[in-house]
N, C-alpha and C positions, 0 to 999 in steps of 0.2 A: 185473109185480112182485107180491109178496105183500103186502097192506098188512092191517093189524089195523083192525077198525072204529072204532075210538076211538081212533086216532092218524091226523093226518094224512100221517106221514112214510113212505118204507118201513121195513120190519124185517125182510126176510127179502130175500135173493135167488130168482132161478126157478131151478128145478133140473128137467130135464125126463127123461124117464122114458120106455120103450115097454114096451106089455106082450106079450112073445113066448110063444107055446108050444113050449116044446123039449121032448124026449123024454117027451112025453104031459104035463106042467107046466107050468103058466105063471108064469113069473117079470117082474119087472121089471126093465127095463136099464136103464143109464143111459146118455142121450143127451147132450152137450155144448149146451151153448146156443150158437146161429151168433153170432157178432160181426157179421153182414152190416146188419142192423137190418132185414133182410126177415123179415115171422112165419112164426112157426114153424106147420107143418102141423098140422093135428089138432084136438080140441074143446077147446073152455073151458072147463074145468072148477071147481070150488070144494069143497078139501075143508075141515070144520071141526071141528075135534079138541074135544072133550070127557072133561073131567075130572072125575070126583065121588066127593070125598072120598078113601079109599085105594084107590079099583079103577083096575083098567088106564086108559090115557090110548086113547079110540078115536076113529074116525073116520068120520063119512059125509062119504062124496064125492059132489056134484050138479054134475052138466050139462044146461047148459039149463034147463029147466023142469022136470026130474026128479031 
């Protein structure tokens, strides 16, 4: 789950994602989260959206230790 550092609770649900290349582009799909409660394949990621003042809302995403 997504949690916000300064709340205990969650705030967001997981929404999973692959990133495909189709005809030369790579886009993102969206993937269904399983109900099975087996995890889901793939890395751990964390991405953390930044906001300053009136400019775009961006993002770096890390995994692992990078």
């Amino acid at each position: 789950m997504l949690r916000h550092t300064d709340s205990a609770g969650v705030v967001a649900g997981v929404q999973c994602y692959e990133i495909v290349r189709r005809d030369g582009a790579w886009r993102a799909e969206y993937r269904p989260e399983s109900d099975s409660g087996v995890p889901l394949p793939g890395f751990e990621v964390q991405a953390v959206g930044i906001h300053e003042g009136d400019s775009r809302l961006r993002f770096d995403i890390f995994c692992g230790d990078q």
